[in-house]
N, C-alpha and C positions, 0 to 999 in steps of 0.2 A: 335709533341712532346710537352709536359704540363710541368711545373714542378711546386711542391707541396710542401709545407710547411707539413703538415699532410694530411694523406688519412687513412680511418679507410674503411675496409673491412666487410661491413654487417650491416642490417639497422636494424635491431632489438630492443633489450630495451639496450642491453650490446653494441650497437657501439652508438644508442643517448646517451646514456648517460656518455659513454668517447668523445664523441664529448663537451654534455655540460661540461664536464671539463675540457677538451683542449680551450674551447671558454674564460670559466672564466680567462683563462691565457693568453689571448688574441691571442691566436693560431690562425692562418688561416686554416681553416677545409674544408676536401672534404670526403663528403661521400657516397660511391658506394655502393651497393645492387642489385643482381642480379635476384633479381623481386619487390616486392612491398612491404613497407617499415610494419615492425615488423607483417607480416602474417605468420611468422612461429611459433617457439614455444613459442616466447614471449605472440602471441596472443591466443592459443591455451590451455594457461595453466591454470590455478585458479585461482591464483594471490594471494593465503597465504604468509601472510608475517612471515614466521617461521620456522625454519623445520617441518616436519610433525610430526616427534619425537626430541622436543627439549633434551628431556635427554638424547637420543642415538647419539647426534651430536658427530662428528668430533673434536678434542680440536684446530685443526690446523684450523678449519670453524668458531669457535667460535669468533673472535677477528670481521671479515668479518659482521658475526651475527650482533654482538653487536654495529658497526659504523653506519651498516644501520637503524638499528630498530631508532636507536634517530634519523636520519637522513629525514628516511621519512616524518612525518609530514611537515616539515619545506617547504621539495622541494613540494609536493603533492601542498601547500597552495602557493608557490611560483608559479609554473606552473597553478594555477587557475587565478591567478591576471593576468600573462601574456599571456594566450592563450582562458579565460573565458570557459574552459573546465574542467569539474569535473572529476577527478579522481578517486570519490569516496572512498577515504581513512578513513576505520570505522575499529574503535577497536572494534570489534563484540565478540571475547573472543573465545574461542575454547572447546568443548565439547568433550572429550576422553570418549566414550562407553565402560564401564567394560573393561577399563585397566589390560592387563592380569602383569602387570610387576610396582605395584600401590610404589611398595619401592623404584623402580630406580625413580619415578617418583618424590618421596618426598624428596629422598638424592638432586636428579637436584634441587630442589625447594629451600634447604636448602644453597647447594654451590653457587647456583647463585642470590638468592634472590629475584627468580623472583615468583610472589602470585597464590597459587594453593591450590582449595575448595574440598575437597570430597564431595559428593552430594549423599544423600539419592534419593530413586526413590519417594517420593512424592516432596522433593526439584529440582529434575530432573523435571519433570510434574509440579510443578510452575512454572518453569521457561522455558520452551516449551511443550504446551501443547499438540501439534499433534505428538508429538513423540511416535514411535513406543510402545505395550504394555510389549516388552518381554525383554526391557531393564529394570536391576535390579538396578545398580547403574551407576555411572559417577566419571569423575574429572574433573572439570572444571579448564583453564587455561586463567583468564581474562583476560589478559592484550593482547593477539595475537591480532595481525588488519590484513586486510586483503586491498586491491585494485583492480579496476575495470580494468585488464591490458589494453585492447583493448583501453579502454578512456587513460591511463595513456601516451602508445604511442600516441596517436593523441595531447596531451596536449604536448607534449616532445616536437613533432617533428613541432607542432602549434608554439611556443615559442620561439626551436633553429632555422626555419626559418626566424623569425622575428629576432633573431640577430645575420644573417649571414650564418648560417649554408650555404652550397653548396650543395645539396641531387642530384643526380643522380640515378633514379631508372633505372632498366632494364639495368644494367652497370653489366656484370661478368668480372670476370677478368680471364684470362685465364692461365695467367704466372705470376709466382712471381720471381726475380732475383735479385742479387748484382749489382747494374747499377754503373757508372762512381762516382770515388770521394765520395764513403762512402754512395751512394744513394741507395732507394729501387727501382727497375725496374719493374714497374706494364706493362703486353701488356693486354689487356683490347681489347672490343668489339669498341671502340671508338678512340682506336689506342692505343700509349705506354706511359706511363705515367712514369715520376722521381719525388719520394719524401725524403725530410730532411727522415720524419718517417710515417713506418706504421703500423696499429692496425688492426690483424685482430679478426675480434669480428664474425665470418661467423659460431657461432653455430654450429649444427652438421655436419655443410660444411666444418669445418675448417680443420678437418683431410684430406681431398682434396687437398685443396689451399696450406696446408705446406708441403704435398707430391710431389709437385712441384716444394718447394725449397728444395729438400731432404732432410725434417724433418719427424721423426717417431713422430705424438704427442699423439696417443694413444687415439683421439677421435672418438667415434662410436656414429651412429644414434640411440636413444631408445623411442620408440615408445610408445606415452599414448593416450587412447583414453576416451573421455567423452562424456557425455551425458548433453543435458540441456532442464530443463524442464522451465514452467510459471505458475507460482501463484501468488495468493494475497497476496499483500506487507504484510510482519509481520508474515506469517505461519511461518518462522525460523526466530529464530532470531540471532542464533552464526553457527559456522563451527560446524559440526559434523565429529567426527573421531570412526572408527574400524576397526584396524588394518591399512591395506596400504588404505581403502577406504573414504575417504572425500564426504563432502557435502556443498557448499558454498551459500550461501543465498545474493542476492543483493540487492539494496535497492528497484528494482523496482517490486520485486515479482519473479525474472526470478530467477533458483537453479543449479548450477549445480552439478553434480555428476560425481563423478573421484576416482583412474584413474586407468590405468593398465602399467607394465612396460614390455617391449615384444622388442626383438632382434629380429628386421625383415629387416634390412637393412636398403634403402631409403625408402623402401614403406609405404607410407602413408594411408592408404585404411584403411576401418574400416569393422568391421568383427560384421556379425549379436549373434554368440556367446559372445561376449564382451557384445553386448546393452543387449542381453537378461541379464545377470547376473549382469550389473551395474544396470540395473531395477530393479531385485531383491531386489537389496541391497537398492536402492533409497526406495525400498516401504518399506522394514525393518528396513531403518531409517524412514522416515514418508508414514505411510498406508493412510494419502489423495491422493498421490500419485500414488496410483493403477490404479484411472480409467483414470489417464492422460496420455498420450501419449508423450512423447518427443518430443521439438520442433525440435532440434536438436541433431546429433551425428557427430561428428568430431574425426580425430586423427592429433597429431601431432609429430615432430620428437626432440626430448632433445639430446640436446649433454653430451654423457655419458665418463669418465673416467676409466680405468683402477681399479683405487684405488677411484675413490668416489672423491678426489679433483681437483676442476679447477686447468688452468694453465694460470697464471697471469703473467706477465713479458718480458724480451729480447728474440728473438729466438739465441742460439748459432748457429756462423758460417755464420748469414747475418744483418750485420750492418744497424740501424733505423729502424728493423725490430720487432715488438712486439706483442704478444699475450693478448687478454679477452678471455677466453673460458672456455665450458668445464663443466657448472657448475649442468649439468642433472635437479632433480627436483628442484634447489634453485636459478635459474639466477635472476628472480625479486625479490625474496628476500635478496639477495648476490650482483645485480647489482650496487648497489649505491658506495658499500666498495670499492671493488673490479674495476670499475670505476678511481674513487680515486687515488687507489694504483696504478694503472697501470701509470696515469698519474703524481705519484708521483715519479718513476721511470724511466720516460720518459724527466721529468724534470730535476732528480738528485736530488731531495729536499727531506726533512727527510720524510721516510713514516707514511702512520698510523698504520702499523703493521708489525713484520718481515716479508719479503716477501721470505726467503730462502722455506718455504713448497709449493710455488705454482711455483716454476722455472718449465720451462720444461726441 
C-alpha cells in the first residue's frame, strides 16, 4: 500500500501538463499511464493551435482559447531551455479555402480583434505557390501557430522528469474508489494505491475509469485518421483549411493531412477508404503532391463530449477525486488553460475563468 500526495491518471499532453502545474505548486506528483507516455491522441493529432473554425467556437471555450494562445510561446521557449528539445512552435498563419460562410468570418474578426486578410487568387499564388489551380480565393488568419505535438511531449515529459515528476508507464489502474479518510483508492496493476487527490486526464479512457466509480461522464472515443506525407522544406508554408480538412506543413518538409471524425468505438485501425480520399484532398490542396505516396497513415482516438465541451473539475460523490477530459479536436490547443483551471480548483485559489460550464 503507497500513499500519494497527487496521482494524475494518464500520460498524455492534458496529465503533463497538470502535472507541470501541480509541480509549480510544489505538489509531489505521481504519474500513471497504462502504456506509453502521450502515444495516443496527443501524439496522433496536428497540433493546430486554434480551433479549426475560430468563428464557430463555443463562447463557454473561448476564455480556455484565449489563456492558452498567450501562454504558449512562453512554455514552448521554457521547455526548450530545460529539456534542449524544440517544439517547434511557429506562427505559420492559417489559410481558410473559399470560406463558404466569409461574414461570420469577419463579424469573429471584428468582436474579437483578432487580423484577418481576404486574398485574391493571384495574392493566394504569391503567397503559396504550389497550391492547388482551382482555388479562387482565400482568407487568411495570420496570427494561428501551430506545434510539433509528438516533440512538445518529449520536451514536457524531458523537463518534468528532470524536476521530479514520478512517471510510471505500463501502470492501468483497474479500480477507482472512495478509500479511508477522504482518500482516493486507486487498485492498480502494482497493487492499491491512496491519494490526498486525483486527476484523471485518461482521454478517451476516461469514460472507463469513471464508470468504475459510478460516474456517467459522457466521454466516447472519436476516431481521426491522417495521413503524412515528406517534402521540401518551404513547399507550404501556412495550415491549409476546406471545410473539416486541414493540411499542416512542418518545418522539416514532412505535411500532414487530416482528418476524419468517425464513431467506431475503441477501434483504432485505419481504413483504405479514408487514405484514398484524404489524398484526394491532399493533392487538391497541393497537385505536387500526386506523385507522392504517403509516408504514413495513422488513426487515433479523441475524447469526444456530448455537447462539444470538456469536463474540467471535482467529480461529485468521490472526495480528491478530479477530472481533465473530454476536450475532442482541441486538447493541445485547450490543454495549457484548462491545466491551469483544474489545478486552480484543486488548490481552492481564484481561477482563470468561471469554471461552472465545464463541472461534470
Amino acid at each position: 500500500m503507497h500513499h500519494h500526495e497527487c496521482i494524475i491518471i494518464g500520460g498524455g499532453l492534458l496529465g503533463l501538463l497538470t502535472a507541470h502545474e501541480l509541480i509549480e505548486e510544489g505538489a509531489k506528483v505521481c504519474l500513471l499511464e497504462r502504456g506509453v507516455l502521450g502515444r495516443e491522441s496527443s501524439w496522433a493529432g496536428g497540433g493546430i493551435l486554434s480551433f479549426l473554425h475560430p468563428w464557430r467556437a463555443k463562447n463557454v471555450l473561448v476564455p480556455l482559447a484565449d489563456w492558452s494562445r498567450a501562454y504558449y510561446p512562453g512554455l514552448t521557449a521554457r521547455l526548450y531551455s530545460e529539456s534542449d528539445i524544440d517544439s517547434e512552435y511557429i506562427q505559420s498563419g492559417m489559410l481558410i479555402l473559399e470560406p463558404d460562410d466569409k461574414v461570420a468570418i469577419a463579424n469573429w474578426a471584428r468582436t474579437s480583434g483578432r487580423p484577418v486578410q481576404e486574398l485574391s487568387k493571384s495574392e493566394m499564388d504569391a503567397l503559396e505557390p504550389h497550391l492547388g489551380a482551382s482555388w479562387m480565393s482565400g482568407t487568411l488568419l495570420p496570427d494561428i501557430a501551430q506545434i510539433r505535438n509528438p516533440r512538445l511531449i518529449k520536451a514536457l515529459s524531458t523537463s518534468l522528469k528532470a524536476r521530479g515528476l514520478n512517471i510510471q508507464e505500463h501502470a492501468e489502474v483497474k479500480e477507482i474508489q472512495q478509500g479511508p479518510d477522504g482518500t482516493v483508492r486507486l487498485e492498480t496493476r502494482m497493487g492499491t494505491i491512496d491519494a490526498e487527490r486525483v486527476v484523471v486526464t485518461s482521454g478517451a479512457w476516461s469514460g472507463r475509469l469513471l464508470a468504475m466509480a459510478g460516474v456517467d461522464s459522457q466521454v466516447e472515443p472519436v476516431r481521426g485518421q491522417m495521413l503524412l506525407y515528406k517534402s521540401e522544406p518551404g513547399v507550404l508554408g501556412r495550415i491549409l483549411l476546406s471545410g473539416d480538412r486541414y493540411m499542416i506543413p512542418r518545418q522539416d518538409g514532412h505535411i500532414l493531412m487530416g482528418s476524419t471524425v468517425e464513431y467506431e468505438g475503441f477501434d483504432k485501425s485505419t481504413t483504405h477508404e479514408v487514405a484514398e480520399s484524404l489524398h484526394k484532398e491532399a493533392e487538391s490542396f497541393l497537385p505536387i503532391l500526386a506523385e507522392s505516396q504517403p509516408v504514413a497513415h495513422w488513426a487515433g482516438l479523441r475524447p469526444g463530449t456530448l455537447d462539444g465541451v470538456p469536463k474540467i473539475g471535482p467529480v461529485p460523490g468521490i472526495n480528491g477525486l478530479f477530472v481533465n477530459m473530454g476536450h475532442l479536436r482541441n486538447g493541445v490547443f485547450l490543454g495549457p488553460a484548462s491545466a491551469r483551471l483544474i489545478v486552480d480548483l484543486m488548490m481552492g485559489r481564484e481561477p482563470i475563468c468561471d469554471p461552472a460550464p465545464y463541472q461534470i
